[in-house]
Rosetta silent file (secondary structure, phi, psi, omega in degrees, C-alpha in Angstrom):
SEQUENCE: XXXXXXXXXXXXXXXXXXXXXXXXXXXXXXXXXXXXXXXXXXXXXXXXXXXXXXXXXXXXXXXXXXXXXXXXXXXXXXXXXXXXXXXXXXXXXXXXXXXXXXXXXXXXXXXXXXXXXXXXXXXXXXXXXXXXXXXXXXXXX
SCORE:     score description
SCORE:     0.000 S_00000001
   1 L     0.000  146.411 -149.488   97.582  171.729   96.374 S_00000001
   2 L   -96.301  102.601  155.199   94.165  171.653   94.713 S_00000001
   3 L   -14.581  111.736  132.329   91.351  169.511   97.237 S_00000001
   4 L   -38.296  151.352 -152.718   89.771  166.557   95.239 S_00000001
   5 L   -97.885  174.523  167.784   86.471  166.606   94.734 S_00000001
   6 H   -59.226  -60.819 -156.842   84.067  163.373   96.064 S_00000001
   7 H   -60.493   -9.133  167.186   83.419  162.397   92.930 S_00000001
   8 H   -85.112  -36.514  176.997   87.196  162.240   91.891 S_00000001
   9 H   -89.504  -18.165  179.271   88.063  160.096   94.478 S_00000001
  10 H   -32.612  -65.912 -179.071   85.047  157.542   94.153 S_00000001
  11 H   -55.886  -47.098  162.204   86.667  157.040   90.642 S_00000001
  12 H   -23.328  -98.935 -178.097   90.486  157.258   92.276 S_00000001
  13 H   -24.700  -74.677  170.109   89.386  154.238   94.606 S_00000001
  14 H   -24.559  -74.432  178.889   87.444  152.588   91.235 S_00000001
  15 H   -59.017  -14.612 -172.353   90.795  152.771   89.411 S_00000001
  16 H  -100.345  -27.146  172.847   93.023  151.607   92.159 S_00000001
  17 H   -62.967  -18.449 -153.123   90.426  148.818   93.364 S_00000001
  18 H  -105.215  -73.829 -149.767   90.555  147.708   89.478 S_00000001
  19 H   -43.651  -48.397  179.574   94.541  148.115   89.092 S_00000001
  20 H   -36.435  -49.544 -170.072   94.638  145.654   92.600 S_00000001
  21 H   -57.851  -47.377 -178.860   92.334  143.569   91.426 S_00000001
  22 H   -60.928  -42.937 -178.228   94.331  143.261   88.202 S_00000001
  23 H   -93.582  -18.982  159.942   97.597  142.491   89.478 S_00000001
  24 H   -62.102  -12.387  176.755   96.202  139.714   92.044 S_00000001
  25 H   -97.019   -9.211 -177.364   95.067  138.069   89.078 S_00000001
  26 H   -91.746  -32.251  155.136   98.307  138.290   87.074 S_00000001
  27 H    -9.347  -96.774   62.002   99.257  137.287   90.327 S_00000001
  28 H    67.149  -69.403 -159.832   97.215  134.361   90.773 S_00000001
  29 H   -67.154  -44.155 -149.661   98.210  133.148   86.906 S_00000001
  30 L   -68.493   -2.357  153.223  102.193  133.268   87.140 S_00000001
  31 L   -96.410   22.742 -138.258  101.312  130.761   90.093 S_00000001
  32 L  -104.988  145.751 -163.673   99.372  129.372   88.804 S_00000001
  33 L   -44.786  121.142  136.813   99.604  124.531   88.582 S_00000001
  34 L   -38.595  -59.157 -167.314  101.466  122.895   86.084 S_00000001
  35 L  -118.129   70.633 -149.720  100.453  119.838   87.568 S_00000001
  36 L   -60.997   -3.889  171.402   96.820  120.153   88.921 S_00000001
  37 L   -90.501  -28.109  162.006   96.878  116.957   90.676 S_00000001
  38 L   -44.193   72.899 -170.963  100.295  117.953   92.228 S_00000001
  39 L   -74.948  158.699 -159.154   99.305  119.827   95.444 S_00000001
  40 L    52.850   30.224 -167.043  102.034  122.053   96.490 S_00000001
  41 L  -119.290   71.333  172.717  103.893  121.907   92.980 S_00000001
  42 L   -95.384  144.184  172.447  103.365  125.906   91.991 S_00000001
  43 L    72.062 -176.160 -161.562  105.161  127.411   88.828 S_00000001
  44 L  -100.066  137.742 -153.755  107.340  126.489   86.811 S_00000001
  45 L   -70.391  106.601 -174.789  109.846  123.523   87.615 S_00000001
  46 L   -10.765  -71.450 -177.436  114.102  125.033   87.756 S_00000001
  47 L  -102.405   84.021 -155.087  114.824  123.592   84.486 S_00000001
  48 L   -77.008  -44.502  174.175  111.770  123.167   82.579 S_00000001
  49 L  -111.184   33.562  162.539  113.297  122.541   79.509 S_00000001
  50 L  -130.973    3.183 -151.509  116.096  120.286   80.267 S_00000001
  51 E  -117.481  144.589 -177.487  114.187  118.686   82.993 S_00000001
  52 E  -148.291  130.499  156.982  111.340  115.460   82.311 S_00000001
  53 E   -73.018  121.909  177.672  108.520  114.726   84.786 S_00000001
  54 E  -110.075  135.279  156.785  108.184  110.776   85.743 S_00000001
  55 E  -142.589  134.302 -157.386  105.014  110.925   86.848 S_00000001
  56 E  -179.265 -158.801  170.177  102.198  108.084   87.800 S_00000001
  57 E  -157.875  114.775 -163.127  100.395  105.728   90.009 S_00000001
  58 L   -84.801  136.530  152.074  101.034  102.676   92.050 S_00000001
  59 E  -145.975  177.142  178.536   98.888  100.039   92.554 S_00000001
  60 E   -58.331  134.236  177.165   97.929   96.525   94.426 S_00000001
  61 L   -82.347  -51.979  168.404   98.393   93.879   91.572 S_00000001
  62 L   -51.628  -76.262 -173.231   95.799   92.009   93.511 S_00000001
  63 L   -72.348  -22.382 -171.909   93.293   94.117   95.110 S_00000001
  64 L    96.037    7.978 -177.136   93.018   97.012   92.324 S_00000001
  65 L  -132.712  140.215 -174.302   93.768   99.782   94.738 S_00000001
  66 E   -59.852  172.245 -163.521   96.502  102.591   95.351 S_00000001
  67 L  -139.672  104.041  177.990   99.213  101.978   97.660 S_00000001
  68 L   -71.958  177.113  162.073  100.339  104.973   99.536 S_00000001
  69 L    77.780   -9.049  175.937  104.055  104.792  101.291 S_00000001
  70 E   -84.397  122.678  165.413  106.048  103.348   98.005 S_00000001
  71 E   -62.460  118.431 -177.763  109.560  104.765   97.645 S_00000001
  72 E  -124.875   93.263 -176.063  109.827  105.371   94.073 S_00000001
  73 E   -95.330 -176.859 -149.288  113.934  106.254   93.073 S_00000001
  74 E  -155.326   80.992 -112.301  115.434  106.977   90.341 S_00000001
  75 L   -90.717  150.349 -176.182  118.894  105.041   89.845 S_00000001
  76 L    55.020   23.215 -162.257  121.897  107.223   89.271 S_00000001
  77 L  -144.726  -34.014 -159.720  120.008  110.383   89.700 S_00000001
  78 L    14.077   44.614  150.053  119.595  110.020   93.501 S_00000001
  79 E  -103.207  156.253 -173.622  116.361  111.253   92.876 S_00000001
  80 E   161.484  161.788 -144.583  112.675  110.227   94.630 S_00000001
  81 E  -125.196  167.841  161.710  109.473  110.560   95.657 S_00000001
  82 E  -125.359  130.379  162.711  107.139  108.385   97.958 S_00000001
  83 L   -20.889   91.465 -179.191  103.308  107.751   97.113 S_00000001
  84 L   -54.866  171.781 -175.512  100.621  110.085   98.551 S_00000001
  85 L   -51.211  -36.263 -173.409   96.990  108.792   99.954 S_00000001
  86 L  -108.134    0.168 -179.535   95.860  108.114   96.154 S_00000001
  87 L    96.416  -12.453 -163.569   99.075  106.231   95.030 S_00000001
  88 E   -77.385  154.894  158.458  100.279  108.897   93.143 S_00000001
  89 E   -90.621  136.421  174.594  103.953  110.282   92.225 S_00000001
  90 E  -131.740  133.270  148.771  106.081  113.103   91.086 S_00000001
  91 E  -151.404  132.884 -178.543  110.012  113.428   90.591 S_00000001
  92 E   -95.098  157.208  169.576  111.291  115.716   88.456 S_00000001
  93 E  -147.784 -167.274 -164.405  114.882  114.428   86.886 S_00000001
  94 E   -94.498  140.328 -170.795  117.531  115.688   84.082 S_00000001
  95 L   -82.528  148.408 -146.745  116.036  114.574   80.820 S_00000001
  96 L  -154.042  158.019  155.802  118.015  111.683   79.756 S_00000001
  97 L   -86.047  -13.421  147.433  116.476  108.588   77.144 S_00000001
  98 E  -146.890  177.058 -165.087  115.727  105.943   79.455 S_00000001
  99 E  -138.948  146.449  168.825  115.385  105.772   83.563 S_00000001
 100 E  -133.907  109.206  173.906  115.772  102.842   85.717 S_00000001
 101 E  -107.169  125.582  177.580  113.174  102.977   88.492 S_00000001
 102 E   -79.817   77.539 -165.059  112.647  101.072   92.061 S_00000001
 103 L   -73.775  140.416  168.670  109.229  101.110   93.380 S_00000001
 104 L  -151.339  145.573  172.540  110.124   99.570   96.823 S_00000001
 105 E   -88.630  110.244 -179.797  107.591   99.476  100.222 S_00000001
 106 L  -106.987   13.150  168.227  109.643  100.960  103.038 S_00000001
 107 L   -92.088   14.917  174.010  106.606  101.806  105.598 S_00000001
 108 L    82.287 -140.811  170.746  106.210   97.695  106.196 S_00000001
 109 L  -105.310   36.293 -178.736  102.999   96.428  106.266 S_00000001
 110 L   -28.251  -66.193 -177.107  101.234   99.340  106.880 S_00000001
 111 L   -99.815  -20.692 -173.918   99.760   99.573  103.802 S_00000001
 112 L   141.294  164.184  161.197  100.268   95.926  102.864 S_00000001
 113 L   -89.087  142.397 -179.076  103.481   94.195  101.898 S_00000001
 114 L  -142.544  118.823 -166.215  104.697   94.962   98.457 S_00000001
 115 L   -60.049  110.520 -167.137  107.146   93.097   96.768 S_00000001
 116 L   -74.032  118.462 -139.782  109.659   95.320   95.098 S_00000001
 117 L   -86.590  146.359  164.970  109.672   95.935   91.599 S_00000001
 118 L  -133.818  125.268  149.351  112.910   97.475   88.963 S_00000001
 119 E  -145.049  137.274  110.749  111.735   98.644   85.683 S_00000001
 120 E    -3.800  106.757  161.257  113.435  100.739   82.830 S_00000001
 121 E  -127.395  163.379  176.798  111.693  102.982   81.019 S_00000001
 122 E  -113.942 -176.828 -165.489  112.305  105.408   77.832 S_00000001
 123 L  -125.016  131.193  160.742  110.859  108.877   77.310 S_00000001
 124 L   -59.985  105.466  179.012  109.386  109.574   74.056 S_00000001
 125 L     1.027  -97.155  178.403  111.801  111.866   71.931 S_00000001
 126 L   -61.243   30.888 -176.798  109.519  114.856   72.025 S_00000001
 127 L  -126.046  167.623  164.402  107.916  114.763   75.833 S_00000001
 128 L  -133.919    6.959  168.113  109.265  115.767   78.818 S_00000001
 129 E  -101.103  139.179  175.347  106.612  114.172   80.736 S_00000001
 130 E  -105.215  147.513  167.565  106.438  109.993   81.465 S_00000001
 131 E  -112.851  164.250 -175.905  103.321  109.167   82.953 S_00000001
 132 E  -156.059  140.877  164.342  103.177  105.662   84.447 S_00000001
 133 L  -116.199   88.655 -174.999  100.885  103.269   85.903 S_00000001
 134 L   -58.360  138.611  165.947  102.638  100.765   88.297 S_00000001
 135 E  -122.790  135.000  156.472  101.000   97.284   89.351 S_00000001
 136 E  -122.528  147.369 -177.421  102.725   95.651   92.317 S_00000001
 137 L  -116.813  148.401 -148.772  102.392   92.529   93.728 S_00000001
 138 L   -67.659  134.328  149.398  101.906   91.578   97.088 S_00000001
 139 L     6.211  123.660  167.077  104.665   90.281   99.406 S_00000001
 140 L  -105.461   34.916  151.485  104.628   86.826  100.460 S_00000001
 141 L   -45.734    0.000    0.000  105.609   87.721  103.682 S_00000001
């Protein structure tokens, strides 16, 4: 077997440092967010294209500020998500033409009391995402 030379493997290493390089970035891509505010949502979602994103953000009707801790289901679907630190939401469901959703506060008054809200919504024909902006109002507990 014939001895490589230096200068063969400096380039050997150069091509294999480049191929590496190359496939952590193809890497890197096929993981790369759908939903950049979603942390911990990588790729692409089981059924992507039978599937519709409700997606949104609850807030105090009063004060003007998110409300972490709201259960937000998703009737007949016995899907649901609860509000993160910024108010926000994710649930993926089966895509269907309207949804009947519960924002309800189950951590108490933690966060505040929040009276719990049912609304309906429809999905526009050609989306598979709903985006939403919730106002709730407070408890009169």
């Amino acid at each position: 077997m014939k001895k490589l030379s230096e200068r063969q493997r400096r380039l050997l290493r150069h091509v294999y440092r480049g191929l590496g390089l190359t496939a952590a970035a193809l890497g890197m891509q096929a993981c790369d967010f759908y939903e950049p505010e979603a942390v911990g949502m990588y790729g692409m979602p089981p059924n992507w294209d039978s599937d519709s994103l409700i997606h949104g953000v609850v807030i105090s009707d009063s004060a003007r500020t998110p409300v972490p801790g709201i259960k937000v289901s998703v009737k007949d679907l016995g899907a649901h998500a609860y509000t993160d630190i910024h108010g926000r939401f994710y649930v993926y469901v089966p895509r269907q033409d309207t949804y009947k959703l519960k924002f309800e506060d189950v951590d108490g008054p933690e966060n505040g009391s929040f009276q719990t809200l049912k609304k309906e919504i429809t999905r526009e024909e050609s989306y598979s995402v709903v985006p939403l902006h919730i106002f709730l109002e407070d408890s009169d507990d």
